[in-house]
N, CA, C and O atoms as CSV, one atom per row, in Angstrom:
chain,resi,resn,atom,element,x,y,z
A,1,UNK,N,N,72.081,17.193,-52.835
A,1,UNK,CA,C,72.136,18.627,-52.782
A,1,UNK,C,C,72.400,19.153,-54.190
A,1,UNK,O,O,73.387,18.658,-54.735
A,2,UNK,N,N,71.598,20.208,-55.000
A,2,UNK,CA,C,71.810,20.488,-56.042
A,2,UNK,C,C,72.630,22.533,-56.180
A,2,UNK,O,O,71.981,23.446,-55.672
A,3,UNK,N,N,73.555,22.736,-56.668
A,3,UNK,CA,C,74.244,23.890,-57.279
A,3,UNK,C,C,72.842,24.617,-56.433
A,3,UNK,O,O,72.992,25.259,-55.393
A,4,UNK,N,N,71.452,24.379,-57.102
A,4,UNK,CA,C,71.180,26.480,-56.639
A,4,UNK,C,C,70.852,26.262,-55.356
A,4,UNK,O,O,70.322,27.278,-54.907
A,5,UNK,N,N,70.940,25.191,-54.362
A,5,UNK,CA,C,70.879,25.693,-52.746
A,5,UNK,C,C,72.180,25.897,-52.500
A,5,UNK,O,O,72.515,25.728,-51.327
A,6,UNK,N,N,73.024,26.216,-53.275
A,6,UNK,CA,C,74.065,27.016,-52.586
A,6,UNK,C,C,73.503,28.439,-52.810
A,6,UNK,O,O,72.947,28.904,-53.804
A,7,UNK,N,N,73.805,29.020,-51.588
A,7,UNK,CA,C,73.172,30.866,-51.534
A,7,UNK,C,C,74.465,31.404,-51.689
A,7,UNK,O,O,75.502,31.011,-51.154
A,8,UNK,N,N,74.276,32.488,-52.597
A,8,UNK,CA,C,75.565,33.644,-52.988
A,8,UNK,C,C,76.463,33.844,-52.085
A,8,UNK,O,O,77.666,33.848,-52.347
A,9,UNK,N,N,75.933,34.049,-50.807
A,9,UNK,CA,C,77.287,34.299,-49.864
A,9,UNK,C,C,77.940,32.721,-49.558
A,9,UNK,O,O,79.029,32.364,-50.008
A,10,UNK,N,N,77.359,32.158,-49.001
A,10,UNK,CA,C,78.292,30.671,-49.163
A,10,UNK,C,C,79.140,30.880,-50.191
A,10,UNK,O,O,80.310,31.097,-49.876
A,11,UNK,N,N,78.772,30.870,-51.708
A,11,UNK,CA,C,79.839,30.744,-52.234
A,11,UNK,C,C,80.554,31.968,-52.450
A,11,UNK,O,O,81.387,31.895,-53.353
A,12,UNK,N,N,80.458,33.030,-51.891
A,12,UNK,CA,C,81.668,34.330,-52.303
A,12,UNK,C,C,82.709,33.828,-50.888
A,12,UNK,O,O,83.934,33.884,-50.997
A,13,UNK,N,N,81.952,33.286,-49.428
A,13,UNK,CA,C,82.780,32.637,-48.654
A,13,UNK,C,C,84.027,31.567,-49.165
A,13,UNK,O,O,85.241,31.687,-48.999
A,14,UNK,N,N,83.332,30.584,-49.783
A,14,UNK,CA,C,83.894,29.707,-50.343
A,14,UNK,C,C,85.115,29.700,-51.181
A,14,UNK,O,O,86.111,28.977,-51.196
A,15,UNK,N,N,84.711,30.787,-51.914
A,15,UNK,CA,C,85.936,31.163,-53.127
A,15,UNK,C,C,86.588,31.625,-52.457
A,15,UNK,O,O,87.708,31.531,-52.958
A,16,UNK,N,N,86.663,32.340,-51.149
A,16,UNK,CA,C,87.374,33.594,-50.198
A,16,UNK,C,C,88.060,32.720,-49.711
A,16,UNK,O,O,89.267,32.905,-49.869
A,17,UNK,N,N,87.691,31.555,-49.010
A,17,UNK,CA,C,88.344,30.701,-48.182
A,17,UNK,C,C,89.365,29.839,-49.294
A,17,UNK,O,O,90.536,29.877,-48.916
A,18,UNK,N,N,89.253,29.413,-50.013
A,18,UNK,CA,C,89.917,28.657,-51.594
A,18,UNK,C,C,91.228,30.193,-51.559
A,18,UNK,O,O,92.360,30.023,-51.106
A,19,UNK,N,N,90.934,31.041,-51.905
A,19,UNK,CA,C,91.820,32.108,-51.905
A,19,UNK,C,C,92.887,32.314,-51.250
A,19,UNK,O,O,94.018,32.330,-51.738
A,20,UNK,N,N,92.502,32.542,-49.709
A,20,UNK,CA,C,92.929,32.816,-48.198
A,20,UNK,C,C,94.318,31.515,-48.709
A,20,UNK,O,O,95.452,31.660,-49.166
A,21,UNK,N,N,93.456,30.245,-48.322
A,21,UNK,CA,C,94.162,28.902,-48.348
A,21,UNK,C,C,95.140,28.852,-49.129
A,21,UNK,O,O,96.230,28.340,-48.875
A,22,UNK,N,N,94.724,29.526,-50.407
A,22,UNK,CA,C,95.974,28.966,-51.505
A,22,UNK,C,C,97.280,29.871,-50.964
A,22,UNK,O,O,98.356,29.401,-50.592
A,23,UNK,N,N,96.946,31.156,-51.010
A,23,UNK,CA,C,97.998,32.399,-50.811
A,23,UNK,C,C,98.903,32.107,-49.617
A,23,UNK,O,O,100.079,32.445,-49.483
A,24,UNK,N,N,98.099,31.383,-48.739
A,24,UNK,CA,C,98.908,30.569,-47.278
A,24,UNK,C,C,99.878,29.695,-47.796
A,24,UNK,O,O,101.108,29.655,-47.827
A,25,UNK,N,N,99.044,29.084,-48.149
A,25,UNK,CA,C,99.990,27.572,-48.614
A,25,UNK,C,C,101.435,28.021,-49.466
A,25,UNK,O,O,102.596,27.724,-49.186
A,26,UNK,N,N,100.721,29.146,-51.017
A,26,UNK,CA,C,101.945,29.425,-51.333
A,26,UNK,C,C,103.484,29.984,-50.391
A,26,UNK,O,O,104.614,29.505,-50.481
A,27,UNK,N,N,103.089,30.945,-49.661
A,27,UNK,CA,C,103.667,31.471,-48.587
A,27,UNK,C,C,104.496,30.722,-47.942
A,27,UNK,O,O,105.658,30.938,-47.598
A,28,UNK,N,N,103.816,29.819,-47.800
A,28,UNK,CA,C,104.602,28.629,-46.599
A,28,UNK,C,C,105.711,27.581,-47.213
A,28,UNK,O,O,106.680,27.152,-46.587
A,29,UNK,N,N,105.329,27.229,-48.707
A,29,UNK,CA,C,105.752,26.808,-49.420
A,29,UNK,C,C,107.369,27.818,-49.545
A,29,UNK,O,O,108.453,27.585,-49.013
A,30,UNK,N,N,107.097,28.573,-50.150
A,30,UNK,CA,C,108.307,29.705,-50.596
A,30,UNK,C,C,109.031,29.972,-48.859
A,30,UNK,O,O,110.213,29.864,-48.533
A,31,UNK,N,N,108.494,30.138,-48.466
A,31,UNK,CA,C,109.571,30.546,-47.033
A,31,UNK,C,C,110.649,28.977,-46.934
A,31,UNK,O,O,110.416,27.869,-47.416
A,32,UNK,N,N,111.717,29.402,-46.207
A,32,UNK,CA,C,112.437,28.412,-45.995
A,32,UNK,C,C,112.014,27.581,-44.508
A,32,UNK,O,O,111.753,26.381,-44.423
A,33,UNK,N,N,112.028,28.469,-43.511
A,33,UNK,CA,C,111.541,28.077,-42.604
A,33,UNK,C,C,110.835,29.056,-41.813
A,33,UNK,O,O,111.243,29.803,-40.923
A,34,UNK,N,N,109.453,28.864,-42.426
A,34,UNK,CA,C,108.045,30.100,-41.767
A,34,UNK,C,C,107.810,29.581,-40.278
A,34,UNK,O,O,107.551,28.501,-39.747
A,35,UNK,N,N,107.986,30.624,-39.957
A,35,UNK,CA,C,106.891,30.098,-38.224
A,35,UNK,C,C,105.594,30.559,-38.530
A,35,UNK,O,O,105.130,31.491,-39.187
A,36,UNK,N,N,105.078,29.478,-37.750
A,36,UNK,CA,C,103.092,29.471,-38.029
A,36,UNK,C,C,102.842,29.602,-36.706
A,36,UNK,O,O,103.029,28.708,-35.881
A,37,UNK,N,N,102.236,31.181,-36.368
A,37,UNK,CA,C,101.448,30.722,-34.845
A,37,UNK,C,C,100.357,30.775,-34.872
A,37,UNK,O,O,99.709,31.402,-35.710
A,38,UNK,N,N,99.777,29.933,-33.682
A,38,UNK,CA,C,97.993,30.347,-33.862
A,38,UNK,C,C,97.581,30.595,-32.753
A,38,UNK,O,O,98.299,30.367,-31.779
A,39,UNK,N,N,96.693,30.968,-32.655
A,39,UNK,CA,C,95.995,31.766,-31.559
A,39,UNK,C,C,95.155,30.873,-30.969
A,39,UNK,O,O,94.103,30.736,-31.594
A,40,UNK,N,N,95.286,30.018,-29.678
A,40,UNK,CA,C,94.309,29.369,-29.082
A,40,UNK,C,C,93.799,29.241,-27.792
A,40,UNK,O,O,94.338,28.416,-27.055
A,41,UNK,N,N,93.163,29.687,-27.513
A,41,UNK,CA,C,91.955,30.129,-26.075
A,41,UNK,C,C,93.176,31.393,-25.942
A,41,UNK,O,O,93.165,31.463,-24.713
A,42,UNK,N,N,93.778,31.995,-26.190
A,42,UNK,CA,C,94.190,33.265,-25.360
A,42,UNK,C,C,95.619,33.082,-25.715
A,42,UNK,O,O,96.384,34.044,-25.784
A,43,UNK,N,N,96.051,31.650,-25.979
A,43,UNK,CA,C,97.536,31.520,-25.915
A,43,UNK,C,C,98.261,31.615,-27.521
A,43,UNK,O,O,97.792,31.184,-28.574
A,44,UNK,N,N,99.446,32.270,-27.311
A,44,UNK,CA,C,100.256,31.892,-28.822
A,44,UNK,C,C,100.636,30.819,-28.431
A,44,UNK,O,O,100.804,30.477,-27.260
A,45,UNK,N,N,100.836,30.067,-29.608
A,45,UNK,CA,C,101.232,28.393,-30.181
A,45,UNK,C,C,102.040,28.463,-31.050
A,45,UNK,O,O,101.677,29.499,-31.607
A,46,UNK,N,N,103.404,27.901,-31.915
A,46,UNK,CA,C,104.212,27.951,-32.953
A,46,UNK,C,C,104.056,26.570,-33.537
A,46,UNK,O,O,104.198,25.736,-32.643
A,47,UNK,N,N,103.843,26.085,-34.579
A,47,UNK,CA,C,103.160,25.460,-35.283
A,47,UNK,C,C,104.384,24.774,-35.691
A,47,UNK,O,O,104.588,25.639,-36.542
A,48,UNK,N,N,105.368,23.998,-35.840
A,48,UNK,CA,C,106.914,23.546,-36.978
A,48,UNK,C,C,106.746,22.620,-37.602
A,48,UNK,O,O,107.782,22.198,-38.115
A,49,UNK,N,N,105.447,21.807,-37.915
A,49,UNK,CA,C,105.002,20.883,-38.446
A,49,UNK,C,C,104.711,21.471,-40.010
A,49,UNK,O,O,103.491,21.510,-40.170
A,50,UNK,N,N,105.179,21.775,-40.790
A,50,UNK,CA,C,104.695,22.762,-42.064
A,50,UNK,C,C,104.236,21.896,-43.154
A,50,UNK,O,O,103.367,22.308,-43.922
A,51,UNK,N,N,104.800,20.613,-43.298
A,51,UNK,CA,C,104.274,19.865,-44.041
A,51,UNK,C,C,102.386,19.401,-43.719
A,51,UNK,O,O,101.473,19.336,-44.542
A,52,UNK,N,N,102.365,19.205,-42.535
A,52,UNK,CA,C,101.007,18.792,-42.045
A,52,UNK,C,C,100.215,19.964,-42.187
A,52,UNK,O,O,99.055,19.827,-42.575
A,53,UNK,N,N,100.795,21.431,-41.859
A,53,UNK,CA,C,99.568,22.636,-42.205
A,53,UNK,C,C,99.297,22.613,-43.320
A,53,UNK,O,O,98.105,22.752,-43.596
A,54,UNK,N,N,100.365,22.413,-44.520
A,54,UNK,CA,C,100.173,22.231,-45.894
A,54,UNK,C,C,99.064,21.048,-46.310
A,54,UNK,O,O,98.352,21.002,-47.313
A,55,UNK,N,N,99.148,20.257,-45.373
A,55,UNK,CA,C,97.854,19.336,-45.355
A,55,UNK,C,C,96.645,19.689,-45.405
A,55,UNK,O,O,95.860,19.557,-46.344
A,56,UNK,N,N,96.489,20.105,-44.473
A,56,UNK,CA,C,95.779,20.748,-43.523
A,56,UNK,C,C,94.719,21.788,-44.889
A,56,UNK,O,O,93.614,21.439,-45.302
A,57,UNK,N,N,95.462,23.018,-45.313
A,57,UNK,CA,C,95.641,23.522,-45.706
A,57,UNK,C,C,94.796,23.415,-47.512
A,57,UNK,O,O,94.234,24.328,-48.116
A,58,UNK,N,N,95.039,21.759,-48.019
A,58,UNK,CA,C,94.879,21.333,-49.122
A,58,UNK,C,C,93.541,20.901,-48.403
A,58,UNK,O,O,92.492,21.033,-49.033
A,59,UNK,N,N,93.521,20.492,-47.370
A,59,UNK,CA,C,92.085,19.693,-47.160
A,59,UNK,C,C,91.149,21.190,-47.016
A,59,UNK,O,O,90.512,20.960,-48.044
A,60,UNK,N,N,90.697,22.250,-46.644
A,60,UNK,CA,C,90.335,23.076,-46.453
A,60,UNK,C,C,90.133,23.651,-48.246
A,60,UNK,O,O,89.279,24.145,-48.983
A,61,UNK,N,N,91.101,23.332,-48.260
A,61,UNK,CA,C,90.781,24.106,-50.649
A,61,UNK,C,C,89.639,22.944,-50.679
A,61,UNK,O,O,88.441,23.226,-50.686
A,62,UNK,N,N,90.156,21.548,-50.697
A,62,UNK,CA,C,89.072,20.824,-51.041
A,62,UNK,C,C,87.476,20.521,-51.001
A,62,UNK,O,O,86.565,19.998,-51.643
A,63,UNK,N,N,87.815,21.305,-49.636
A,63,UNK,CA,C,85.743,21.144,-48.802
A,63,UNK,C,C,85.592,21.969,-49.420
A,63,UNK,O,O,84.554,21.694,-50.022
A,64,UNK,N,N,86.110,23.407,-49.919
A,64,UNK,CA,C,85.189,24.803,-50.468
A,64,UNK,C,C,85.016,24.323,-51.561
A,64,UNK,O,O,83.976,24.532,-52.185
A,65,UNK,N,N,85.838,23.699,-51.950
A,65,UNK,CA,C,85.499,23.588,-53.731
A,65,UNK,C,C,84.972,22.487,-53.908
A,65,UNK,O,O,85.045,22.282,-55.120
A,66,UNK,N,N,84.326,21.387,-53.269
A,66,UNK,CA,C,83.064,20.488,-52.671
A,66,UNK,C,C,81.641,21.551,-53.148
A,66,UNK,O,O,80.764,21.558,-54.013
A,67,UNK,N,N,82.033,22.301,-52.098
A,67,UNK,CA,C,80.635,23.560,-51.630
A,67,UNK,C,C,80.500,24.493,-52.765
A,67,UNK,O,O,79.619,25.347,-52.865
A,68,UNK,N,N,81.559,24.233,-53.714
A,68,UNK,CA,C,80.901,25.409,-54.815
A,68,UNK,C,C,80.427,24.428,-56.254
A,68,UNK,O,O,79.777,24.755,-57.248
A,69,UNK,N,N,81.106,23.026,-55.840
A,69,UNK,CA,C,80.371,22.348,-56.569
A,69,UNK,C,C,78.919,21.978,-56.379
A,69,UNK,O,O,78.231,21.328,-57.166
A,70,UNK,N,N,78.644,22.367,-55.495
A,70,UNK,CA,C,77.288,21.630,-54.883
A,70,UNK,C,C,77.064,20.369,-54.424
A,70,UNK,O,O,75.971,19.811,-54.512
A,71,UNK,N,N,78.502,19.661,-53.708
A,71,UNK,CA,C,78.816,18.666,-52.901
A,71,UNK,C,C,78.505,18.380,-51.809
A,71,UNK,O,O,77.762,19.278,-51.412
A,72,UNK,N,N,78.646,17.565,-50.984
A,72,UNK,CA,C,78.368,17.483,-49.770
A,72,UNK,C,C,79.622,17.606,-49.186
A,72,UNK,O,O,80.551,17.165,-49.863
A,73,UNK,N,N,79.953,18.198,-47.865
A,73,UNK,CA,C,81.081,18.844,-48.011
A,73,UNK,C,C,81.357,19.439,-46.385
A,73,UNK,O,O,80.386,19.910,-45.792
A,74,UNK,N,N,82.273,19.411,-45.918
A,74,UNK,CA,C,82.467,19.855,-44.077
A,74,UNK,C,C,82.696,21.369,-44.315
A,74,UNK,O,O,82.607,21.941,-43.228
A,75,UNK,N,N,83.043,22.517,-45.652
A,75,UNK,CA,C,83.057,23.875,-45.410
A,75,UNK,C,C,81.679,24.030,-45.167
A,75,UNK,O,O,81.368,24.768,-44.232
A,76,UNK,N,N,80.706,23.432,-45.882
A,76,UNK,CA,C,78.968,24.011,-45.939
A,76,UNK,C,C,78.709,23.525,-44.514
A,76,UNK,O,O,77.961,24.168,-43.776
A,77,UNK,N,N,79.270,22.478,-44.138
A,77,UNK,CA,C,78.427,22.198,-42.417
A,77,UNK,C,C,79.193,23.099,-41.559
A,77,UNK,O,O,78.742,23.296,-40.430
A,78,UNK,N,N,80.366,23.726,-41.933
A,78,UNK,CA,C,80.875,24.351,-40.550
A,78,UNK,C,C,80.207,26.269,-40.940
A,78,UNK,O,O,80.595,27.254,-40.312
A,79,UNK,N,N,79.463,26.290,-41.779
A,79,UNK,CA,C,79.262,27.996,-42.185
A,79,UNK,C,C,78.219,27.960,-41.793
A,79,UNK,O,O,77.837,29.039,-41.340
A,80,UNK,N,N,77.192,26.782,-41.732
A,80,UNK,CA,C,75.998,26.516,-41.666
A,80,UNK,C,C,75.476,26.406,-39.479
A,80,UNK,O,O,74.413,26.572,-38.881
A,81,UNK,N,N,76.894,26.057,-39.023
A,81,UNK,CA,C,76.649,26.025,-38.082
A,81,UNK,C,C,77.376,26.963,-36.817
A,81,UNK,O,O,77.519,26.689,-35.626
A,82,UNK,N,N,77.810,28.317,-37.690
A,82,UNK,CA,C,78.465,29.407,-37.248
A,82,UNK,C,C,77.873,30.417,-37.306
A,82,UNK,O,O,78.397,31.463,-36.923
């Protein structure tokens, strides 16, 4: 896969999502003890695992910035199939 089949919005996504991610992570980082809920099929969930979202979290920076390298990469397969 070469840089120009990435299309402009992929990567303004990409950088958005790199963004989103970091500002989270910082967040979560600086709180002492953040509650994380998420929203799934209908239900709230509280998340207390913070080290693993921070995982989580780093792996998600990594695929975008895969995809703006022109990598092969799980952000480009999951935008591609949404």
């Amino acid at each position: 896969m070469k840089k120009s089949n990435i299309s402009k919005q992929l990567k303004c996504d990409a950088t958005y999502h790199i963004n989103e991610c970091m500002a989270f992570r910082e967040q979560i980082i600086k709180e002492k003890n953040p509650l994380i809920m998420a929203n799934v099929n209908g239900f709230q969930i509280g998340l207390c695992d913070n080290d693993k979202f921070i995982e989580l979290l780093d792996s998600e920076i990594k695929q975008a910035k895969l995809c703006l390298e022109g990598k092969p990469n799980k952000f480009m397969e999951f935008m591609y199939c949404t």
